[in-house]
Steps between C-alpha positions, in 0.01 A plus 500: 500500500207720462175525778201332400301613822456475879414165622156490649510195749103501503453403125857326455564145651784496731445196709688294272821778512766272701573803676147557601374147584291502767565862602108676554368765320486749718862510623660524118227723312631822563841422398418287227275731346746809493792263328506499083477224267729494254601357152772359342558447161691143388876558502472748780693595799290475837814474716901537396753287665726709757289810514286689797173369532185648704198277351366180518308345197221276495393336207144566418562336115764386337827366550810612674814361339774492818852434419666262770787665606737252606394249249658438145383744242204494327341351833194648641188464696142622389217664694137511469224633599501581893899458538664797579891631446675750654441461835842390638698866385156687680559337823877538546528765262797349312551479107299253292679239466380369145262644211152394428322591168163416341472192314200646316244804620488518843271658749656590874409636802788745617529531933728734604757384770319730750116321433632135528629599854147661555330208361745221724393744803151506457417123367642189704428311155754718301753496720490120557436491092835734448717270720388244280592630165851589689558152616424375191772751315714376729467172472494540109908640544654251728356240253673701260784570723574094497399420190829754432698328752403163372626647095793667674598168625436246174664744325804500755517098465464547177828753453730220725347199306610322186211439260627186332626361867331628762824517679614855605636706214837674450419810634379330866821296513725814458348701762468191725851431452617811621285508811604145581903608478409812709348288768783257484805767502303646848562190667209270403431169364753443194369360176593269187428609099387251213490569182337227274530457151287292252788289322477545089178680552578637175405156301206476661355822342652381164374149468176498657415881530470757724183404662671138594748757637281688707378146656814381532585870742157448661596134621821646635333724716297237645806289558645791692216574727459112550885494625551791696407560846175710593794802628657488147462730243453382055501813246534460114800715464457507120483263189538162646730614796346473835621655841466345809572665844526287801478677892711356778744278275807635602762202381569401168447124539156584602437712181689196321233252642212769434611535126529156446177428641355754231661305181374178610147655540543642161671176320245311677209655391505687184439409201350636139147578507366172293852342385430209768824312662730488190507887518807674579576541878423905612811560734614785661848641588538692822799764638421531854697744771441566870540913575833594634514757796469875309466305185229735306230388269653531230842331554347216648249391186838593266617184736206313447471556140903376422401190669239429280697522208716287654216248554398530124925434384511184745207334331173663597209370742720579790542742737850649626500706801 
């Protein structure tokens, strides 16, 4: 940036300067009119992200361009006339935190760190106007702080969600299986597995098409939630295979009664998108097993999962547990 001139506060307007507002003449004139005005061309620098910084910038003209830092890229915030930037890595003399450029030609007034503290000493007005622009930078982060907590977390629901379902997804049923075994081989509450399967899903997808498919797998999900207790757990395991875990049911005969439950709500309720009563029944098959003390993950859904093929070679829309 090159120096235009020194600012002369008795032919300049300054009132309207948010750092000045209401500050009197007198108390700001000799500092204001020993401090330069600068310019910057379009495109250029006025402050670098994560660099030292000793001056505070005031727009006289123009417009600051200031990159958010803890938004998404390409996000920023722009400053006119009378706003001012720089004025948080003056007062606690820490590295700028984001850059700001000129959006087209801009005209600044340039404090030094050591004036700002002169001018907050001499003028009630600037200090009160100072703590101002500081509460509003702060309250500009934490709304950007949980706007990024609020992302962090859609996109964390997201990651353990199916898209088609809305059940939890693969990836949330593995980890949650493990934990759940953990827990139960340290003594707590055993558990029972499901795992449904859509009986001759396959013909679905041929005769009627994929998207009758899809509806078909989205009115198994609701049967699921609809027949499981609030405490149990529905993920979409893959294709048209569903896993089901189920806390506290620690005896086969009540994972028996549990699976049954779910092919009745399936049988009952399911049917093609738009084929009316005379469509083909949507059933399920189920292999259901209740976790054996030091049984691990993986030895228990291999149980599970040889049950349900059992299910499927005594006739389908059963379960066997």
């Amino acid at each position: 940036m090159k120096t235009l001139r020194l600012f002369n506060p008795d032919s300049e307007p300054f009132s309207d300067l948010l750092l000045f507002d209401g500050a009197a003449r007198e108390e700001i004139s000799s500092v204001l009119e020993c401090s330069r005005v600068c310019r910057a061309d379009p495109g250029e620098v006025v402050l670098a992200a994560d660099t030292a910084n000793a001056t505070v910038y005031v727009v006289l003209q123009g417009t600051l361009r200031v990159d958010l830092a803890l938004a998404e890229a390409g996000d920023a915030a722009h400053l006119g006339r009378g706003e001012c930037v720089g004025e948080l890595s003056v007062i606690d003399g820490s590295l700028t935190s984001t850059s700001v450029r000129a959006v087209d030609e801009c005209d600044l007034l340039a404090l030094q760190g050591s004036d700002i503290l002169t001018l907050a000493d001499r003028s009630h007005a600037v200090a009160r106007n100072l703590l101002r622009i500081l509460t509003r930078r702060l309250r500009g982060t934490n709304a950007l702080l949980r706007e990024e907590a609020n992302q962090s977390e859609t996109l964390r629901v997201r990651s353990m969600t199916d898209a088609l379902t809305g059940l939890n997804n693969r990836g949330w049923f593995d980890d949650t299986l493990r934990r759940m075994v953990a827990r139960a081989n340290r003594g707590d509450a055993q558990f029972a597995l499901l795992i449904a399967d859509v009986d001759h899903f396959k013909t679905f997808n041929d005769n009627w098409g994929h998207l009758v498919g899809d509806r078909v797998l989205q009115q198994v999900a609701e049967a699921l939630r609809a027949s499981l207790r609030p405490t149990d757990f529905a993920a979409r395991y893959g294709g048209e295979e569903f896993a089901l875990l189920l806390p506290g049911v620690s005896a086969g005969e009540s994972a028996a009664r549990a699976a049954g439950r779910v092919c009745r709500a399936v049988s009952e309720t399911v049917m093609l998108p738009e084929r009316g009563a005379d469509s083909p029944r949507v059933t399920v098959s189920i292999g259901g097993a209740v976790l054996q003390p030091g049984e691990g993950a993986e030895a228990l859904f291999q149980r599970a999962d040889q049950l349900l093929y059992r299910a499927k070679h005594e006739g389908r829309n059963r379960a066997v547990c």
